[in-house]
N, C-alpha and C positions, 0 to 999 in steps of 0.2 A: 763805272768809268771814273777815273780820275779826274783831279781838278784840274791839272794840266792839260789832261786827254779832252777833257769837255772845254775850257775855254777855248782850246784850239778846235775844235768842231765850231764855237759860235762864231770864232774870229774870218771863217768859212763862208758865214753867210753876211753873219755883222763886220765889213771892214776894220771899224774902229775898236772891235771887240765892246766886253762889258765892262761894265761898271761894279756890277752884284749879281751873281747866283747863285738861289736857293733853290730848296726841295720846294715842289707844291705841295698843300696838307690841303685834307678834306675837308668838307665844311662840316661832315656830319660829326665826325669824331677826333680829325686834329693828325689822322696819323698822316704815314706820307704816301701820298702817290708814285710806285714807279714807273722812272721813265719818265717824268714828266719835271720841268723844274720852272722857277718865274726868272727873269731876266732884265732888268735895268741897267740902261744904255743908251748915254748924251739926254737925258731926260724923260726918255718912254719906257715903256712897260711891254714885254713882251712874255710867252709862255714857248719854252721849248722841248718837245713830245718827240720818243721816240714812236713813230708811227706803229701800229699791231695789224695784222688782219689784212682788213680790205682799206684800210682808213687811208694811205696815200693814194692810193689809187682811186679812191672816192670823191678826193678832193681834186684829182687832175682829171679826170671823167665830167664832173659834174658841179664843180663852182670853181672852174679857171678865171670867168668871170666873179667878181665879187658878189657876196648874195650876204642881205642884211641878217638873216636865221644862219647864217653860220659865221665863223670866226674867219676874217680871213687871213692865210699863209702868203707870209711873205718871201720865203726861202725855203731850201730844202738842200742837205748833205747826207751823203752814206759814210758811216763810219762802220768797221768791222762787221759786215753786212747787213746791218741794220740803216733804213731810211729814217731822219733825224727832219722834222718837221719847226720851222720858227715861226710861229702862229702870233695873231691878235692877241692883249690881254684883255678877257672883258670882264668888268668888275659886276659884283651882282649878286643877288641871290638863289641860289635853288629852290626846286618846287617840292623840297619833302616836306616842308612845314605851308601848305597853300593856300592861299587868299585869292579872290576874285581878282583881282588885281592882276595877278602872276599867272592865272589862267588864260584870263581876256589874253595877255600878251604870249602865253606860249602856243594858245589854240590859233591865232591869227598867223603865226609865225608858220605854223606848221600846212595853214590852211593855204598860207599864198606857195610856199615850198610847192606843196603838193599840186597846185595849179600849174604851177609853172613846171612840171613836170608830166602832168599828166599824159598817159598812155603813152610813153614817149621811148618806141620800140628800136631807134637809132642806140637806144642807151642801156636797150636791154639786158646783155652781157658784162656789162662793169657794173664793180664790186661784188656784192654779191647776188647772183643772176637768181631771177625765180627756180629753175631746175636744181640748183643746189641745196634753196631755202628750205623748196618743195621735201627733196628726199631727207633733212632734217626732220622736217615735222612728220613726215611718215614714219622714221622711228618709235618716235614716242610713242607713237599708238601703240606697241608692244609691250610698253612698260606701264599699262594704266591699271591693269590687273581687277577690272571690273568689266561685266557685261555692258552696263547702262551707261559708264565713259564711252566705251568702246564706241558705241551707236551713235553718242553724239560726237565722238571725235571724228569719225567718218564724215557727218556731213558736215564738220566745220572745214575737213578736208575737199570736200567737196566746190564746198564755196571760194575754198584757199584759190584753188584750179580756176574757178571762171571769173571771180570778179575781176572788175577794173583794176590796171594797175597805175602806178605812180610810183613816185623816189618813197621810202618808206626807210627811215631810223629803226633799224631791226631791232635796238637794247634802249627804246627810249622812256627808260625809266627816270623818275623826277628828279632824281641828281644828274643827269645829262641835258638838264636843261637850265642856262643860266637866263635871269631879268632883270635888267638894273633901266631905271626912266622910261619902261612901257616897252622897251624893245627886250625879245626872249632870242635867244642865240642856242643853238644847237648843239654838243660838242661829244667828241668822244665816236667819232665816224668808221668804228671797227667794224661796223657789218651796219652796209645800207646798199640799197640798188632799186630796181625797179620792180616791185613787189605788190600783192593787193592791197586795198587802197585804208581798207582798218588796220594796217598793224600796228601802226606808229601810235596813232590816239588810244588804242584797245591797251597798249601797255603801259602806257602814260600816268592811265585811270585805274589799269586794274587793282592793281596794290598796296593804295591807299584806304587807309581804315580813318573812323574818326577819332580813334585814341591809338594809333599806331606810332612803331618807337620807331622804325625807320622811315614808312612814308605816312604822312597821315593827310587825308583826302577825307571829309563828310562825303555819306549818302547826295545830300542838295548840293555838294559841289562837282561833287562827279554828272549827277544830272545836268548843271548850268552849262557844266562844259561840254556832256553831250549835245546838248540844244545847242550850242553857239556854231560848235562842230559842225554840225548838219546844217543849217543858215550858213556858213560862212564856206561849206566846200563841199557837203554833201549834194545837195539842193542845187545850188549853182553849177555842180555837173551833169543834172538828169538824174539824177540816182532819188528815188521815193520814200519818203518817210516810212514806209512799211518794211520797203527790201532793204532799207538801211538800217531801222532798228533790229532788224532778224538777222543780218551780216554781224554788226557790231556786236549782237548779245554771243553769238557762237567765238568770237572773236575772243569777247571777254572771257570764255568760258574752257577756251584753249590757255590760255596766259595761268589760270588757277592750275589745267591739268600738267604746266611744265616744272610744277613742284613735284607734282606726285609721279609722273616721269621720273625727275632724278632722284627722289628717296627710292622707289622699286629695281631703278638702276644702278645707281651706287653705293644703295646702302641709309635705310629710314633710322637705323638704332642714333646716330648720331646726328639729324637733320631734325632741327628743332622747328625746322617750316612745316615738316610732312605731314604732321597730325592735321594741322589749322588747314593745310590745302587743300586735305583730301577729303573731308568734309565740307567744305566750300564748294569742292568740283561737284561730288554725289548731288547737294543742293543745290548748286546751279544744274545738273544734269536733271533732276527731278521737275524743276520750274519748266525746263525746255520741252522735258517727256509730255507735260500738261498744256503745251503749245503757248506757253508764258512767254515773259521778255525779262532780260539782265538790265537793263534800263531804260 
């Protein structure tokens, strides 16, 4: 889009128009985000998103009202058929580099989210519906290209089917979560609906290492945050420390098998993830075969 074509898009939603916009850059590596750009205008700070996916429609389904775990939209324009979103800016850091700190604040965030959603079948069909999610994850079981996946992909599928569900961040991995003074904000709302009730925390956790170059998570902090998890939303729904460490370990255990999914699917020669997941998944499937736990 042009600079013309874009300031007339904000002057759409912002009367007074801007003052300055830029590209947004990531925090991880600096390059640019597309689609996405920051916005100063009469003295505030705004971020303007062309919306992807399910993401506009996630935010008029499910936080018309304003909600502290996510950014709230102020405006919204179609330009060349695309929906053009003028969001919150919220300043802060991501959870790829994580401290107890950034946890406390993004498990609380995610545990009141998820209350306040709970089982909440008026909502079932926006964004992305469980039957959709569902027959996603039933693909992948084609492409695990093991017996001993296979077996436990089934019952992670199984469990997909009957647990409780709730609003669930489909891609909440730790750069989709921003915290800046104790409050964690949510963002990046391309695939969320009402889903069962580990997804969001199972990918949060999963793919943090304690020396990892893009997420790095310890062992004790993945654990602190399972335990806080479960006290803060597990627990307080009915849901038992047993059926929920045996939910959340299958949970965790699908997230590793959606690397080795896509190397068998698209193509392992050149996916530098494939080797380290698919060895991850075999030893998580191994612990499971032994009636173990993931954490």
């Amino acid at each position: 889009m042009t600079d013309e074509a874009l300031r007339a898009l904000i002057g759409r939603m912002l009367p007074a128009g801007a003052d300055s916009i830029s590209p947004r850059l990531r925090e991880e590596d600096g390059s640019v985000y597309e689609g996405v750009w920051e916005v100063a205008a009469g003295g505030a700070r705004y971020i303007l998103k062309r919306a992807k996916e399910k993401e506009a429609e996630v935010y008029r389904a499910f936080f018309k009202t304003p909600r502290p775990y996510v950014p709230a939209v102020y405006a919204s324009a179609q330009q060349d058929g695309a929906e053009y979103l003028l969001m919150e800016y919220v300043s802060g850091e991501n959870l790829q580099r994580c401290t107890r700190a950034k946890l406390d604040a993004a498990v609380d965030a995610l545990a009141q989210m998820q209350a306040d959603f709970w089982q909440n079948s008026s909502l079932a069909e926006a964004g992305l519906c469980f039957a959709e999610s569902f027959a996603q994850r039933k693909k992948r079981r084609n492409f695990l290209g093991s017996a001993l996946l296979e077996k436990h992909y089934d019952a992670y599928l199984a469990l997909y089917e009957r647990l409780p569900r709730t609003l669930c961040h489909d891609d909440l991995l730790p750069f989709n979560v921003i915290v800046s003074a104790g409050r964690a904000v949510l963002i990046d709302w391309e695939a969320g609906g009402i889903l069962p009730y580990p997804a969001s925390f199972a990918r949060l956790v999963a793919h943090g290492r304690a020396h990892g170059e893009l997420f790095r998570m310890t062992p004790a902090q993945r654990a602190y945050a399972a335990e806080r998890y479960f006290g803060a939303f597990a627990a307080r729904h009915g849901i038992a420390r047993a059926d929920h460490a045996y939910a959340l370990s299958y949970f965790l255990f699908s997230e590793l098998c959606e690397w080795v999914f896509i190397g068998n699917r698209y193509g392992k020669e050149d996916n530098a993830y494939y080797p380290r997941y698919l060895r991850a998944a075999l030893k998580a499937a191994r612990v499971l075969e032994g009636g173990g736990l993931l954490i």
